[in-house]
C-alpha positions in Angstrom: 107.7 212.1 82.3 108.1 209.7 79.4 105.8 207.2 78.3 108.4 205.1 77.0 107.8 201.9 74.4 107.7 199.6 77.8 104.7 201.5 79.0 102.8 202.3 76.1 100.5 198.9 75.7 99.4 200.0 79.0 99.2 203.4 77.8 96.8 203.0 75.3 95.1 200.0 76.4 93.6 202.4 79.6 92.6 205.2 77.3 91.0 202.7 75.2 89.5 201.5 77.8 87.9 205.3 78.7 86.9 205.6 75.3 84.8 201.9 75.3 83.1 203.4 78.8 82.3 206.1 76.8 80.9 204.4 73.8 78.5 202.0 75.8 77.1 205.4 77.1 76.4 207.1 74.1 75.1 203.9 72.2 72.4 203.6 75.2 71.2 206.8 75.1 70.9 207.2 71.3 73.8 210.4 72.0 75.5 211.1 68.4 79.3 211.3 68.4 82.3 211.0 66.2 86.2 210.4 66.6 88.5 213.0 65.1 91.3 214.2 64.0 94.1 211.0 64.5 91.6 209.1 66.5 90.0 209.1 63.0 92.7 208.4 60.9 93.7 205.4 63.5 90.2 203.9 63.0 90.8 204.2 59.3 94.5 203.5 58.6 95.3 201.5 61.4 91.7 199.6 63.0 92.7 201.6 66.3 95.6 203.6 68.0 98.2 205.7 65.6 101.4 203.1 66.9 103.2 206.4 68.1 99.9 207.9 69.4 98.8 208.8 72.4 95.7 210.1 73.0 92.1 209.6 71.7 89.9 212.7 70.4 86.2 212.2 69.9 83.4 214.9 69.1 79.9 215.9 69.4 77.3 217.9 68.3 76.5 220.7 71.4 72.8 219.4 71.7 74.6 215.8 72.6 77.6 217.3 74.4 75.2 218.6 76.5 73.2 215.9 77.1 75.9 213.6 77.9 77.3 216.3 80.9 73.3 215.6 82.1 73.4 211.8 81.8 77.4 211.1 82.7 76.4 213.1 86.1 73.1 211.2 87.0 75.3 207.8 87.1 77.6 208.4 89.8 80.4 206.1 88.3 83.1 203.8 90.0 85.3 203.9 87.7 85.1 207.1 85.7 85.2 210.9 86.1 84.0 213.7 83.6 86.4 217.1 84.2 85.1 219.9 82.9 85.9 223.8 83.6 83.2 223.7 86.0 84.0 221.1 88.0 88.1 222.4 89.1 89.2 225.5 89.3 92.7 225.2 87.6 91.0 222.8 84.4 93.0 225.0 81.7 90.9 223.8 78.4 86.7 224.6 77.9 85.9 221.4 76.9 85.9 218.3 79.1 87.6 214.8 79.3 86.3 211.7 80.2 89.3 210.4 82.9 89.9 206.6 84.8 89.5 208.2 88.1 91.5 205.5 89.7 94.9 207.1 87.1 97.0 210.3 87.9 97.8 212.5 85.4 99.3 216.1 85.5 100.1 217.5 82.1 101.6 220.6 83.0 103.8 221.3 86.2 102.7 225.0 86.7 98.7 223.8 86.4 97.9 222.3 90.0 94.8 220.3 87.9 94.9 216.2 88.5 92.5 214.3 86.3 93.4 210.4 85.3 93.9 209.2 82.2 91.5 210.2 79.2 89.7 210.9 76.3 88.8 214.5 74.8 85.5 215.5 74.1 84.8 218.5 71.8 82.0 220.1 71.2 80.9 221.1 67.6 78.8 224.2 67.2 76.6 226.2 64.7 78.5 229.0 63.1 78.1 231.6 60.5 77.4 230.9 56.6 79.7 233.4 56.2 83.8 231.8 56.6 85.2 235.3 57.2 82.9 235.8 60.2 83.4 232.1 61.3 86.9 232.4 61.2 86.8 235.6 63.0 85.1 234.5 65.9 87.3 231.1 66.1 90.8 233.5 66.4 88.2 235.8 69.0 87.6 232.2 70.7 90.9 231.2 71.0 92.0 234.2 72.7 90.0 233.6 75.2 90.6 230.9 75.6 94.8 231.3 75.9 93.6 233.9 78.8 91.8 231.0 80.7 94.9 229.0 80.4 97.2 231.6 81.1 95.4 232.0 84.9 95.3 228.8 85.3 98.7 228.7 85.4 101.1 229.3 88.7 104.4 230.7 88.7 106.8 231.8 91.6 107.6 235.8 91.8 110.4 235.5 90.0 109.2 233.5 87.3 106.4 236.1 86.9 108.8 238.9 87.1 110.8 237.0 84.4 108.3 237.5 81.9 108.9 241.3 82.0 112.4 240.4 80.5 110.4 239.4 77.3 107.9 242.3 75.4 105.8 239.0 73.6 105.7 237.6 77.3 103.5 240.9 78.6 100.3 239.9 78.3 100.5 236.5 79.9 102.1 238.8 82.7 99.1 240.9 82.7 96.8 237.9 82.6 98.4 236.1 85.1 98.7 239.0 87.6 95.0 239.3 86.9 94.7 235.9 87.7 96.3 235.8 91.5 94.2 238.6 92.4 91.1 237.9 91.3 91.1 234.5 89.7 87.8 233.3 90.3 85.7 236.0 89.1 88.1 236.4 86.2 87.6 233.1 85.4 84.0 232.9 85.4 84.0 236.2 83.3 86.2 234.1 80.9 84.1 230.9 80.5 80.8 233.1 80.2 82.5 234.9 77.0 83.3 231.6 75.9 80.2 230.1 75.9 78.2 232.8 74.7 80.9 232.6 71.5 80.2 229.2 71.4 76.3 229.3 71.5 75.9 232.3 69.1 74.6 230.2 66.0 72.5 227.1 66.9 73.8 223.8 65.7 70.3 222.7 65.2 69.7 225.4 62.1 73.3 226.1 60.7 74.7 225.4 57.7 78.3 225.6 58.6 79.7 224.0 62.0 82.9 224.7 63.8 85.2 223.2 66.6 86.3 226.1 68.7 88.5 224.3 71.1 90.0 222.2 67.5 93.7 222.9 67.2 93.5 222.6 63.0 92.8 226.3 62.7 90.7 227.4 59.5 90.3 223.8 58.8 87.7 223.8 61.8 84.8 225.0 59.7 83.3 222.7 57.2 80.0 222.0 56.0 77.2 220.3 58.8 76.6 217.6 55.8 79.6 216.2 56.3 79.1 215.2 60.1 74.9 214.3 60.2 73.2 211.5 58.5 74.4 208.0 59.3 77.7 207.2 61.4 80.4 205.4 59.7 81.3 202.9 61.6 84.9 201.5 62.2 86.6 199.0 64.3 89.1 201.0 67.1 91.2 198.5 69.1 88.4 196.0 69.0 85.8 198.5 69.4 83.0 199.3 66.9 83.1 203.4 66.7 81.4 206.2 65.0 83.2 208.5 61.9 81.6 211.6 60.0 79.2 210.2 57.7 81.5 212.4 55.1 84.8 211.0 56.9 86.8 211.1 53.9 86.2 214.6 52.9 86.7 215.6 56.6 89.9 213.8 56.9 91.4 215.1 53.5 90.1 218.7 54.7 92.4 217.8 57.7 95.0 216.1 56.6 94.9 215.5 52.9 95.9 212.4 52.0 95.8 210.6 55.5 96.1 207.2 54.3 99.7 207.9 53.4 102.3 207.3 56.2 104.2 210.8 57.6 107.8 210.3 57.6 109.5 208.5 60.2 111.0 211.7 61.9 107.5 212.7 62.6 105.9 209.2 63.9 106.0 210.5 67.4 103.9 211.5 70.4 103.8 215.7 70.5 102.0 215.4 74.6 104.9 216.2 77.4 102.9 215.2 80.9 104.8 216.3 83.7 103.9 213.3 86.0 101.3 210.2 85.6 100.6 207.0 87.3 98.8 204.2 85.8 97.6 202.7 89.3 96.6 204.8 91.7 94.7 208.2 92.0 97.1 210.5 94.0 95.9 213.7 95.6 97.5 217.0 94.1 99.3 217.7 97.0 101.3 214.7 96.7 102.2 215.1 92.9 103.0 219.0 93.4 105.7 217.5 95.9 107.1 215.1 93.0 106.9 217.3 90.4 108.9 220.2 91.8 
């Protein structure tokens, strides 16, 4: 499905909407985040949503990320849900999302997961001083983590078999197959070795932090500096939210110059979602029948 022109206000006025939920939370309980990536450069450039954005990126330190699973959990919430890998079996990604959990969302057609709409919440973690070994366990991490969403995944017979056809297609074969036969205790197997990557250098005494589930590659690791000491704060669709102390040198470390305009050709939405409804949460059952 398309979120066409005609549905976007409505778009990005309910992920907004997730994100202020998600603001009042951390501001009451003193937990330290930060947006990111184009969140960030929205807040910036823009004083809220990228016009052809369409999602909303925010992190935080592990110790925080942590705490918020505790205090999110303990509130039993009307209105909103926190997905996380632990919480349903098909969630493809490690990190978690903060969903309207009266929404419908399914991103992918061959992942049976339904969340509503949402916001993404990445941890940041302690890694080496040393950028080759940092590195190296980010392209390690991100293996693992293709394997989780590779069993996540479900495919008829002959889709499977299909994959045969293709030599670069053989180890999502392998790691699907895997998957139907023992996908549970794969799975858990999978999120340990993620976590124990993730974990391996405190935040608390590193020098260097890192984004494992961050989709900028080498750009991921940067200097701790950059993200402690005082918030900068920005106004994001009306609402007052926290940037990197260091924003500008974490943007331009992204981005480089971010305050200039992409071309036109590239002012568009890169997320497919293969079905959504802005009004109603409908079970999995019912969207698997839409969908196919």
């Amino acid at each position: 499905m398309i979120i066409t022109p005609e549905l976007q206000p409505k778009w990005n006025a309910m992920i907004t909407d997730v994100l202020r939920a998600f603001v009042e939370i951390c501001n009451k309980h003193g937990l330290h985040y930060f947006c990111v990536g184009g969140t960030a450069i929205g807040a910036v450039r823009h004083g809220g949503m990228i016009p052809w954005d369409d999602d909303i990126d925010v992190c935080m330190p592990r110790p925080d990320y942590e705490r918020f699973v505790e205090v999110f959990n303990a509130m039993d919430s009307p209105d909103y849900e926190l997905v996380t890998p632990y919480s349903q079996d098909n969630y493809p990604l490690p990190s978690m999302k903060l969903c309207n959990k009266k929404t419908t969302l399914m991103e992918d057609e061959h992942t049976p997961c339904i969340t509503g709409l949402y916001i993404d919440i990445l941890p940041v973690d302690g890694t080496s001083d040393n950028r080759e070994e940092a590195l190296r366990l980010f392209h390690h991490y991100h293996k693992v983590k293709n394997r989780l969403s590779a069993i996540s995944r479900r495919f008829s017979l002959p889709e499977q078999l299909a994959l045969l056809a293709h030599p670069k297609e053989w180890g999502q074969f392998v790691y699907k197959t895997i998957g139907f036969f023992c996908r549970k205790t794969y799975r858990r197997l999978l999120l340990k070795e993620l976590r124990a990557i993730s974990l391996k250098y405190p935040f608390e005494t590193a020098k260097n932090v890192l984004v494992y589930s961050g989709s900028y590659g080498d750009k991921e690791v940067y200097p701790k500096e950059w993200i402690t000491g005082s918030p900068q704060l920005f106004t994001f669709e009306g609402i007052t939210v926290a940037l990197p102390h260091h924003y500008d040198a974490y943007l331009r470390n992204l981005f480089g110059d971010y305050m200039q305009l992409p071309p036109e050709e590239k002012r568009q939405a890169k997320h497919h979602k293969a079905y959504f409804n802005m009004d109603s949460r409908e079970s999995l059952y019912t969207v698997k029948q839409k969908v196919h």
